[in-house]
C-alpha positions as CSV (number, residue, x, y, z in Angstrom):
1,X,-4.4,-50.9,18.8
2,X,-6.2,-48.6,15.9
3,X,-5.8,-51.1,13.4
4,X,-9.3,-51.5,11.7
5,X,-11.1,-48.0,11.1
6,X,-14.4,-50.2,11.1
7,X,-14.5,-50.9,14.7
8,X,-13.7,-47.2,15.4
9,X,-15.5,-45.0,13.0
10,X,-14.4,-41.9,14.5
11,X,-11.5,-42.0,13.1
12,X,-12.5,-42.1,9.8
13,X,-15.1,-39.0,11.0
14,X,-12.2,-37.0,11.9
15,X,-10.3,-37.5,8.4
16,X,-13.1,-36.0,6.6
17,X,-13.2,-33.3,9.0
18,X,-9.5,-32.6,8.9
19,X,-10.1,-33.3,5.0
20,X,-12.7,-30.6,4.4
21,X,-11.1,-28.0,6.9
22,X,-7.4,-28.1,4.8
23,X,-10.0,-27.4,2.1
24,X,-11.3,-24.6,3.2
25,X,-8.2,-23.1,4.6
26,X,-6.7,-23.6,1.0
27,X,-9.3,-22.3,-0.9
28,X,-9.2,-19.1,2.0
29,X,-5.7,-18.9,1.5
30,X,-5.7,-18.8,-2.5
31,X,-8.6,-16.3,-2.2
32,X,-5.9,-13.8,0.1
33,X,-3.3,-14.3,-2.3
34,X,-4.6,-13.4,-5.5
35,X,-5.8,-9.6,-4.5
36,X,-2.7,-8.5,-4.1
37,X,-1.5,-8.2,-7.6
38,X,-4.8,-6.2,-7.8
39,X,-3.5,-4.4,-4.8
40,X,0.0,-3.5,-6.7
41,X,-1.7,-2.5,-9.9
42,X,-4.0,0.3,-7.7
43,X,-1.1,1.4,-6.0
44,X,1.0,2.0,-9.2
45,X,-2.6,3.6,-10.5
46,X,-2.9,5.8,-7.7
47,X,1.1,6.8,-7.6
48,X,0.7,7.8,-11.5
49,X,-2.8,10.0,-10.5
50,X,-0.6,11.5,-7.7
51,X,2.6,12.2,-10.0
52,X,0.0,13.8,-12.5
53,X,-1.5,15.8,-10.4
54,X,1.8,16.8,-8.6
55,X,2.5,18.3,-11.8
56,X,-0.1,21.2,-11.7
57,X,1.6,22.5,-7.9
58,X,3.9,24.9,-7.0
59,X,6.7,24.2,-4.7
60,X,8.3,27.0,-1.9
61,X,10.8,25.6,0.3
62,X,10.4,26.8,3.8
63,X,13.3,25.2,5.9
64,X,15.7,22.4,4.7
65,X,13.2,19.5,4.5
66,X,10.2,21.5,4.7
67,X,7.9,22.8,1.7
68,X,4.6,24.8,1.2
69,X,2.6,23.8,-1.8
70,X,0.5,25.6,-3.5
71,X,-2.4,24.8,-6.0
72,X,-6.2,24.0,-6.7
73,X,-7.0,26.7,-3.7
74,X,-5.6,24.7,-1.1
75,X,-2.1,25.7,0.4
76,X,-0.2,22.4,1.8
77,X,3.0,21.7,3.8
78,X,5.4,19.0,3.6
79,X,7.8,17.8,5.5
80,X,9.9,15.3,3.8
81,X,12.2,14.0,6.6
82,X,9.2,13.1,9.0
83,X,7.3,12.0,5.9
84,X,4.1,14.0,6.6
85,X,1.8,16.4,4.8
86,X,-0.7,18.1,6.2
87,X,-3.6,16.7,3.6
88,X,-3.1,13.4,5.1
89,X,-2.7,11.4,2.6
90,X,1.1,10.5,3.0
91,X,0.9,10.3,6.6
92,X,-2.3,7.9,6.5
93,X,-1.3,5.6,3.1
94,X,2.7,5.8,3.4
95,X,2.5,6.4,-0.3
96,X,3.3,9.9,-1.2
97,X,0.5,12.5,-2.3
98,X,0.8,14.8,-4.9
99,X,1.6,17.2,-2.5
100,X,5.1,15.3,-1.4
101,X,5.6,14.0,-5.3
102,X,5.7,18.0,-6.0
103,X,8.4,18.3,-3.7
104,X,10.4,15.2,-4.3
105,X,10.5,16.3,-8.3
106,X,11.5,19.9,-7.1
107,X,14.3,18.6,-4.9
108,X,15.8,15.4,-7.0
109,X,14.3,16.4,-10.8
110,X,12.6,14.5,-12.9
111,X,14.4,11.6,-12.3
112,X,13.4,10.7,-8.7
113,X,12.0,7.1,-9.0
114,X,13.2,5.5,-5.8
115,X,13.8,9.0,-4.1
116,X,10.2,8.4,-2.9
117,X,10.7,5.9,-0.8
118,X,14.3,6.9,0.6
């Protein structure tokens, strides 16, 4: 029925349209994947700031999961089992703050990697 593209030019029209949008949508698609390995490397960045800056607080436990920190005139509490500080930070990010890396070290020592994220 569709045998000769020269008696139906559409056809051909809607290749190069179908052409050009896979285009796009691969080019759009490589552009999406690429950040995130920029993404990664600021997270890591911004987990070694918060671990270094973790390191100038002062942990007081309160109750079993809960801490008060203390440092750089600003007094902050975290709870570790709901995963919340009240800075913010962890609750907003789901990375933990200095605040919560303060505690975590306190709790587990200075070997508390995956702790973090437990």
């Amino acid at each position: 029925m569709f045998d000769v593209e020269r008696e139906f030019p559409i056809v051909a029209l809607f290749d190069e349209i179908n052409r050009i949008f896979a285009l796009l949508f691969h080019q759009r698609r490589m552009e999406l994947v690429t950040p995130q390995i920029d993404l990664f490397l600021q997270l890591k960045k911004d987990i070694l700031e918060y671990v270094n800056a973790g390191n100038k607080l002062l942990t007081h436990q309160i109750a079993n999961y809960k801490f008060s920190v203390t440092g750089h005139r600003y007094v902050a509490t975290v709870d570790l089992q709901r995963r919340t500080c009240t800075c913010r930070i962890f609750c907003l990010d789901k990375i933990p703050c200095p605040h919560a890396m303060t505690t975590i070290r306190s709790q587990h020592g200075d070997d508390f990697g995956n702790q973090i994220y437990l």
